[in-house]
C-alpha positions, 0 to 999 in steps of 0.5 A: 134324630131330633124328633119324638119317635112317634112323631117321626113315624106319624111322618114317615106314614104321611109321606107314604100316603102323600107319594099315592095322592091322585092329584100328583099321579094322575096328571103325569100319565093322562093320555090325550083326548081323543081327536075328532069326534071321538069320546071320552069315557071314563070309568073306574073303581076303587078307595081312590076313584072319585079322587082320580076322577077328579084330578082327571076332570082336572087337568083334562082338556075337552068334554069327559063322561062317566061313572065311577064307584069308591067306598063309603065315605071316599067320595069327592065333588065331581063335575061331569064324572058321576060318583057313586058311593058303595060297600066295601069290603062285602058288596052291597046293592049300590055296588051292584047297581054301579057295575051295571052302569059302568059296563054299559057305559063302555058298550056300543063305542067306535074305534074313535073313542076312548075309556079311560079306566082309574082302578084302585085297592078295594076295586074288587068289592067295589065293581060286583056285578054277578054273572048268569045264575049268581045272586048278590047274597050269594056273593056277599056269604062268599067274600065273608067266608074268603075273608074269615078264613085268612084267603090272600087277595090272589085267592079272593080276587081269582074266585071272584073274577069267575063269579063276575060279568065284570071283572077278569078282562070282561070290562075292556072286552065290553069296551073293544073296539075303542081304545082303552087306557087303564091308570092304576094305583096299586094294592097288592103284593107285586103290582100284579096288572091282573089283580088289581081291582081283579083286573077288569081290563087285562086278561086273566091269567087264573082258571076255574079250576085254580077256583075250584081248588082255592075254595076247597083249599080254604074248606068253604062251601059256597052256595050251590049257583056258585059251584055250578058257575065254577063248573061251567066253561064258558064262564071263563075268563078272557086269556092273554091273546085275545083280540078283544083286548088287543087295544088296552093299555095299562099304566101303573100310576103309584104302588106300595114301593114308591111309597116305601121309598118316600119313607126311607128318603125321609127317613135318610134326611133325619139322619135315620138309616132306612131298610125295606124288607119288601113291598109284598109282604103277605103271610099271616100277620102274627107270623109276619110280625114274629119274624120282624121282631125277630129281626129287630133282635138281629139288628139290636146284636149287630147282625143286620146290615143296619145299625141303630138308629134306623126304620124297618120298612115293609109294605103288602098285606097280611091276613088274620084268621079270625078266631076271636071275637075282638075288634081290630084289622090286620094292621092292629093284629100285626102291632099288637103280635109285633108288641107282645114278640119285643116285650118292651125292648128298649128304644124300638117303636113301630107303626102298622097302618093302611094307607087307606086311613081304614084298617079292616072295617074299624075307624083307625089307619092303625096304631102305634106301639112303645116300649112301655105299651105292655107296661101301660096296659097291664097297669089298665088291666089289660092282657095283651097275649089274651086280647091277641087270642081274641083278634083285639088289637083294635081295642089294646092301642084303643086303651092306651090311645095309641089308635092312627086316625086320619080318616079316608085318605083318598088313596091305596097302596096297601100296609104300610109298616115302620119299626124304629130302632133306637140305640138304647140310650133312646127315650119316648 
């Protein structure tokens, strides 16, 4: 390998983001527009749904309609499909008022017509519209707790699909009896068609009980019109088997694994030996990355099926359990995690990073981690084992300027991370 270890992660991390760019995924799964005097209606939501828009705009022939809603931040120009920019990861007003739009604008079609439905990571936030009883304030207090208590995604995403109008299989049930094409660019762990974006147009396989019981598993105690929607059984999800569904399709367009592969392919090309522990990854990030630098060790002794040099691949999403009041996303906590766990082992680097160029709400992907990173911050004054038990990773990689920036990257296929394995002779 030619290159300086930290260049060569920076690329391995654009590849990955570049093998869930829109503009390559969509055109190759657009189903043809409807014939006759049917319409084309497309709706959507996500980090990457003005993007998909776009490239449906793009390269489809004949009149489109609709409205989609990303984050702030992740829009682009459209022609005929509105964009309209929302909060992320905790629903705002904009969100809401988007919803509502796009679940009217799937109602009242004929068998003739066509939704083309473009979800992407962050769609669960993004497309909030409460059922009966359920107030938005309601809702944002929720999602704050969910995400302060270390929930997975499959947790979130199956307390919100009970409190939504939207989401869980009510969108393509709005949508019947036209013909409805989902493209989706998956965010979650297994591509799970019901978890992505909460799964607005697939049935749903969770229950209100499996709702009830994550809430009291997590020990929140929601607002009492919550309680009282998760009590009631005609807020029930649609179920596999129901008619109203009988004309969805769903076609997964890019996911955390092709963007692993990407990666390892490159990597192959320099000459590096690439292993991917997974696309799936979730646990708490700490404890992902104390058995990732447990393994590096392994790989070091000559115990792994990979010798040096090499990059350890994985992709998924870990959650952090904030007890701290420092600054910095699950990739940042996993880093500085993996950092402190190595302490300084010779010719291992790593990069943590989301592909959608935002690591929780701070303004990096993530960042990059050295050899001599504990070195280099002890000499600024900095504890790394204190700034961790503070959730501070974000301000650790800050100080040493270590921070992944690349802004919104129009795109999601979730976390990706990279551990480079040098053999000892390996220098900076």
């Amino acid at each position: 390998m030619k290159e300086a270890p930290r260049h060569f992660l920076r690329e391995l991390f654009r590849v990955a983001i570049e093998a869930a760019d829109p503009a390559r995924a969509v055109p190759r799964y657009l189903p043809p527009p409807p014939a006759g005097h049917g319409r084309m209606i497309v709706v959507g939501a996500g980090k990457a749904a003005a993007a998909m828009a776009r490239a449906v705009e793009t390269h489809t022939h004949g009149k489109v309609e609709g409205i989609v809603v990303t984050r702030y931040g992740h829009a682009v120009p459209c022609q005929s499909i509105t964009v309209v920019e929302a909060a992320h990861p905790v629903p705002d007003a904009a969100g809401l008022a988007a919803a509502r739009r796009i679940l009217e604008a799937v109602q009242g079609l004929s068998a003739d017509d066509l939704v083309l439905c473009l979800m992407s990571g962050g769609a669960s936030a993004l497309l909030t519209l409460p059922g009966p009883g359920v107030e938005l304030a309601d809702l944002r207090a929720l999602t704050q707790a969910l995400l302060k208590s270390g929930a997975t995604i499959h947790e979130m995403n199956c307390v919100r699909k009970h409190l939504s109008a939207i989401t869980g299989g009510r969108l393509a049930a709005a949508a019947h009896p036209a013909r409805l094409v989902t493209l989706a660019i998956s965010d979650v762990p297994g591509d799970d068609p019901s978890v992505i974006g909460s799964g607005p147009t697939v049935p749903d396989p969770t229950t209100l009980a499996d709702a009830r019981r994550i809430l009291a598993d997590r020990r929140i105690v929601p607002a009492p019109a919550i309680m009282a929607r998760l009590d009631n059984p005609e807020a029930e999800t649609p179920k596999p088997g129901d008619a109203r569904l009988a004309r969805a399709e769903y076609r997964l367009i890019a996911s955390p694994k092709a963007s692993l592969e990407a990666a390892a392919e490159l990597a192959r090309q320099h000459g590096v030996a690439a292993l991917s522990l997974g696309d799936a990854i979730e646990g708490e990030a700490r404890e992902v990355a104390n058995r990732h630098a447990h393994f590096v060790r392994e790989v070091r002794a000559g115990l792994a099926p990979v010798k040096p040099p090499c990059v350890i691949l994985s992709g998924g999403e870990t959650t952090v359990t904030v007890r701290g009041t420092g600054r910095g996303g699950r990739n940042a906590e996993y880093l500085l995690a993996l950092t402190v766990a190595l302490d300084g082992a010779p010719g291992v680097y790593a990069l943590a990073g989301d592909t959608d160029g935002i690591d929780g709400t701070e303004n990096n992907a993530g960042a990059l981690s050295a050899p001599d990173s504990l070195p280099r911050a002890r000499a600024l004054g900095h504890d790394a084992r204190a700034m961790l038990d503070d959730n501070n990773g974000y301000g650790f990689f800050d100080a040493l300027g270590d921070l992944v920036v690349t802004g919104p990257t129009l795109t999601n296929v979730n976390d990706f991370r990279a551990i480079l394995i040098l053999p000892d002779e390996g220098r900076a």
